[in-house]
C-alpha positions in Angstrom: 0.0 0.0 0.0 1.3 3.6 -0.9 2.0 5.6 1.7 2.9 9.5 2.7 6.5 8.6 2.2 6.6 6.4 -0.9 3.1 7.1 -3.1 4.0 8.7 -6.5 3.7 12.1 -7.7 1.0 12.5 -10.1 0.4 15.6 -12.6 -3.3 16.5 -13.7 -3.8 19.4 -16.5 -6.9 21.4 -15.7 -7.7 25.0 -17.6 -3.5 25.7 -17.7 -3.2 24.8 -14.4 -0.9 21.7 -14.0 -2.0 20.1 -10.6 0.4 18.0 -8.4 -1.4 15.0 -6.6 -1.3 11.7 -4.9 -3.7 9.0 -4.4 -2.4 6.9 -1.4 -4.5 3.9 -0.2 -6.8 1.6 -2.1 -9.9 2.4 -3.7 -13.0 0.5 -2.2 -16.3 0.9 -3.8 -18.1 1.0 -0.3 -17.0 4.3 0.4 -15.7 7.6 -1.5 -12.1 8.9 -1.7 -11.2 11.1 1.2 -10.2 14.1 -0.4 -7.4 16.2 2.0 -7.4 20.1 2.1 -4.2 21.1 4.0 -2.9 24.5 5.7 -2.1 28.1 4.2 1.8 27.6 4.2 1.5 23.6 3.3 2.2 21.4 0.4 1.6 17.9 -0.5 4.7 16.7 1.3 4.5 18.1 4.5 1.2 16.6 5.4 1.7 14.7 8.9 2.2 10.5 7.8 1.2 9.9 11.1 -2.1 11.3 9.8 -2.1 10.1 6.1 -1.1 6.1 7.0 -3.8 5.0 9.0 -6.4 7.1 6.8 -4.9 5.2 3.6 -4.9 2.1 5.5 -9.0 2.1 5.3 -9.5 3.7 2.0 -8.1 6.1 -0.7 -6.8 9.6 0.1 -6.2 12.2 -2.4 -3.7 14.8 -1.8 -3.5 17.8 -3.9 -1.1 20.9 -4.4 -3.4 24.0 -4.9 -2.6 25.9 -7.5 0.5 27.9 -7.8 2.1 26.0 -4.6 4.0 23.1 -3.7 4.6 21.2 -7.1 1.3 22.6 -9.0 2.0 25.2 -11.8 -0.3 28.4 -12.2 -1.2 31.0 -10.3 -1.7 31.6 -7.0 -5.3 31.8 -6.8 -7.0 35.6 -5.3 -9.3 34.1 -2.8 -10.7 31.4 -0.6 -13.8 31.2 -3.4 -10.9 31.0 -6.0 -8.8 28.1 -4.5 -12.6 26.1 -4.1 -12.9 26.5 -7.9 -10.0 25.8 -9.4 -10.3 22.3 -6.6 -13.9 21.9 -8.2 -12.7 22.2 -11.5 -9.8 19.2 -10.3 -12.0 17.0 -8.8 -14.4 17.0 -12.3 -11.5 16.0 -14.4 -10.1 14.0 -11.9 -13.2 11.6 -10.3 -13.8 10.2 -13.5 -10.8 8.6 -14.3 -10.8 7.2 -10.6 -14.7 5.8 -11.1 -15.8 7.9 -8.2 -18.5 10.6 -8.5 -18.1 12.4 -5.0 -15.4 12.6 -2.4 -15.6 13.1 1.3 -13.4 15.8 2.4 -11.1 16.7 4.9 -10.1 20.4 5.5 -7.2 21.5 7.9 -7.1 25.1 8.8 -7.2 27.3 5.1 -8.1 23.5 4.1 -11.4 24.2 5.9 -12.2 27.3 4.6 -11.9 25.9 1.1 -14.2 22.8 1.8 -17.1 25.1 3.2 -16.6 27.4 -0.4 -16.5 23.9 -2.0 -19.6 22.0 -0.3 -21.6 25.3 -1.3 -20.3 25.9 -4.9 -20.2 22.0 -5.5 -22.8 20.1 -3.3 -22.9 17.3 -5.7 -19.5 16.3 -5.4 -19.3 16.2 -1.2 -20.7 13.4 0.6 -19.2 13.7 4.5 -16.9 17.0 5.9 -14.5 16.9 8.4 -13.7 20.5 9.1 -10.5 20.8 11.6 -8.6 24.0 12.9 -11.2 26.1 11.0 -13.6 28.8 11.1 -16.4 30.2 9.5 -15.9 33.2 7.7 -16.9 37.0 8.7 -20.2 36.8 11.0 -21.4 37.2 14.5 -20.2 35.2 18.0 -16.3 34.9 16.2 -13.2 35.9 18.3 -9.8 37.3 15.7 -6.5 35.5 16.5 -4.1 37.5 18.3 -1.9 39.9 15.6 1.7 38.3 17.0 0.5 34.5 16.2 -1.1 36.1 12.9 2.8 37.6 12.0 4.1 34.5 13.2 2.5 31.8 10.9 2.7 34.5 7.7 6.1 35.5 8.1 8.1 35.7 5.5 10.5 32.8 7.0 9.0 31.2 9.7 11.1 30.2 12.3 10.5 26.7 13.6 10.0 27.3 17.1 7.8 30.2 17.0 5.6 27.7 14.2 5.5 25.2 17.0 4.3 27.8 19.0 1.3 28.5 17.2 0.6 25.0 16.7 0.9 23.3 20.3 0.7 24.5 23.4 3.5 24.8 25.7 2.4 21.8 28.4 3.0 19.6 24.9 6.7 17.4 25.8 7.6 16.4 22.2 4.9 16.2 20.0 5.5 20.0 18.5 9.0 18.9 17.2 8.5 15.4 16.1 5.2 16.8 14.0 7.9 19.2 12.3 10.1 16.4 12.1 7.3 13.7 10.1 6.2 16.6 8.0 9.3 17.7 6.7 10.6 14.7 5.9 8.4 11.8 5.0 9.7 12.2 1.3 13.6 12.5 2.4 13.3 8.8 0.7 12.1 9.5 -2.2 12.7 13.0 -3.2 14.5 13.3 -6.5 14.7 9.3 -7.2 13.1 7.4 -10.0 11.0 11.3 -11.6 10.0 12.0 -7.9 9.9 15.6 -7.8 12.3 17.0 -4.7 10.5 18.2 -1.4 8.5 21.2 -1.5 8.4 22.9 2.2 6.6 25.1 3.7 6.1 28.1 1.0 7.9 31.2 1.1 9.1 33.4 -1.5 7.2 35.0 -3.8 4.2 32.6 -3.7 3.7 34.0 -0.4 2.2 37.2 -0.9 -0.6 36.5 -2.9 -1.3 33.5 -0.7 -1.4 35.4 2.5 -3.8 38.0 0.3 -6.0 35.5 -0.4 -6.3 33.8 3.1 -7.1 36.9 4.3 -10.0 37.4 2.2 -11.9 34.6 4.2 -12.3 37.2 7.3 -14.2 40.0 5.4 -16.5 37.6 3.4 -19.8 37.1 5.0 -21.3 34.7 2.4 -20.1 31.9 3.7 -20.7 32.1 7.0 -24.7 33.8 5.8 -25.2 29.9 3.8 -23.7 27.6 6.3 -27.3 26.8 7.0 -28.0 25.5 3.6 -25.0 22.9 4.1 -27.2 19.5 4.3 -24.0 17.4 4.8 -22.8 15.6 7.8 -20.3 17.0 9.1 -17.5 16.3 12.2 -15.9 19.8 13.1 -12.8 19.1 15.5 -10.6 21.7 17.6 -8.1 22.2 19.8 -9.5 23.3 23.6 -6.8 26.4 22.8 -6.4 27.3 19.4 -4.5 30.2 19.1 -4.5 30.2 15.1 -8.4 30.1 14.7 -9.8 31.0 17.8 -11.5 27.6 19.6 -14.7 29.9 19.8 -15.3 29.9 16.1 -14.6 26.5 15.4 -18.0 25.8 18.2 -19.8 28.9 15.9 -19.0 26.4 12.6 -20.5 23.4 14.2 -23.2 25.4 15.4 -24.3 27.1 12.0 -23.6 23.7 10.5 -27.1 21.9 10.7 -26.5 17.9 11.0 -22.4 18.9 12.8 -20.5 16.8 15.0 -18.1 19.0 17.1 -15.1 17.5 19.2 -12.7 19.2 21.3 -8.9 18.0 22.0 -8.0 18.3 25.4 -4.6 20.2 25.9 -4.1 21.0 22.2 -4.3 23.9 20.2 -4.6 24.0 16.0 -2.5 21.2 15.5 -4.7 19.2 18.0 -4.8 16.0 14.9 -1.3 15.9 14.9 -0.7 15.9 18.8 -3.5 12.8 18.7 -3.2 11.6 15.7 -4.4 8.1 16.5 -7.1 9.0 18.0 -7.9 12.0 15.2 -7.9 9.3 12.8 -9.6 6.6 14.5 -12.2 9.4 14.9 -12.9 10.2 11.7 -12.8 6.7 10.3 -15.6 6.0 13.1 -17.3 9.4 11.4 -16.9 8.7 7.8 -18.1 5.1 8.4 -21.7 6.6 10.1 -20.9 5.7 13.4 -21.1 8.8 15.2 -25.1 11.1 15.7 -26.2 12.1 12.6 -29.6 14.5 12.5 -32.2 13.8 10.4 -31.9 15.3 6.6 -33.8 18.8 6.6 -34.9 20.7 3.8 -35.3 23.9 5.8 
């Protein structure tokens, strides 16, 4: 079975935009690809294997570079609603050639916002969410992020501790620094052997700019958050009890706006709560994806 460390690069042309991808795991037909939606600095190599392997283990993940990041050509996209349409436009290209017609889909952090843009832009092609470290966008009961952990994770190079920082709070022993450690270099294996492209970190540089632009966008756009309602999708929203990143409080108002939401909080964690746990974070959503947690009733309200 492919894994984090040793599945092969794929390259998908959609509208000029070369995407970079990876389908790790096996296909079943008894339930949809998990689609994963990483962070605002990420690429498809520093997602957590701690994370990835025992999702893979259960069914096929797909792991995609957004456009103009990691090893995907293109441009940087202006907004969250951008980044959902150019996945959209993917994922119809892409499902077909797989024999799958939806995905379920997990979003981290930015990988949230984009899911939410995507299950309202693209209903048809989301069956379960699992939104983590997320928020809704612009609305009422929301707290804002403190400005020095803001300037932390968009710096221009981010140092490692103050990342760790931001991600886990300071009771954690080692789990900050061995998360660092799996995510930047799961592909140390494989990088630049047999057409594997080499490791693509955490993005700096000039991609940076416009990405930070367009993250930013999510806080001053109140359609989102005004058609949360109209999401008839189950949906498990996770959080750290102390997210310093997006504020614990708004990941609650998601689940709350969310009509048929799960919501589960971490003890001792902050955003990077599913990589401090990550055996339980995964054993969670498998039990989610599979139906085993509440679900309410289907509402056409």
């Amino acid at each position: 079975m492919a894994t984090q460390g040793l599945a092969k690069t794929l390259f998908l042309t959609v509208d000029k935009t070369q995407f970079a991808y990876r389908l790790i795991g096996t296909a079943k037909s008894s339930s949809p690809p998990l689609l994963m939606l990483n962070h605002v600095r990420s690429t498809i190599d520093t997602w957590d294997p701690s994370v990835i392997d025992p999702l893979a283990a259960t069914r096929q993940l797909i792991t995609v570079d957004y456009p103009g990041l990691g090893h995907s050509t293109g441009a940087v996209r202006a907004s969250v609603l951008n980044f959902a349409e150019s996945i959209r436009a993917f994922l119809h290209v892409l499902l077909p050639s797989i024999h799958a017609t939806n995905v379920d889909v997990l979003g981290f952090s930015l990988g949230g916002y984009i899911a939410q843009y995507l299950a309202l832009i693209a209903p048809d092609l989301i069956n379960k969410l699992v939104l983590s470290g997320t928020g809704p966008s612009l609305g009422a009961n929301l707290e804002r992020p403190m400005t020095e952990i803001q300037s932390t994770i968009l710096s221009p190079i981010p140092h490692p501790i103050a990342v760790i920082t931001a991600f886990f709070p300071p009771t954690t022993d080692s789990e900050g620094p061995d998360w660092l450690n799996r995510s930047t270099t799961s592909r140390a294996g494989v990088a630049g052997v047999n057409g594997e492209p080499s490791i693509a970190g955490f993005t700096r540089g000039p991609a940076l700019q416009p990405l930070i632009k367009a993250y930013l966008t999510w806080d001053a756009d109140p359609l989102p958050y005004s058609l949360l309602q109209t999401i008839q999708k189950d949906v498990l929203v996770t959080a750290g009890d102390n997210d310093l990143i997006v504020p614990t409080q708004n990941s609650f108002t998601l689940a709350r706006q969310l009509p048929r939401a799960n919501f589960v909080m971490f003890p001792g964690s902050g955003h990077g709560h599913l990589f401090q746990y990550p055996a339980y974070f995964t054993k969670l959503v498998e039990e989610f994806l599979r139906g085993g947690l509440p679900a309410a009733p289907f509402s056409t309200l």
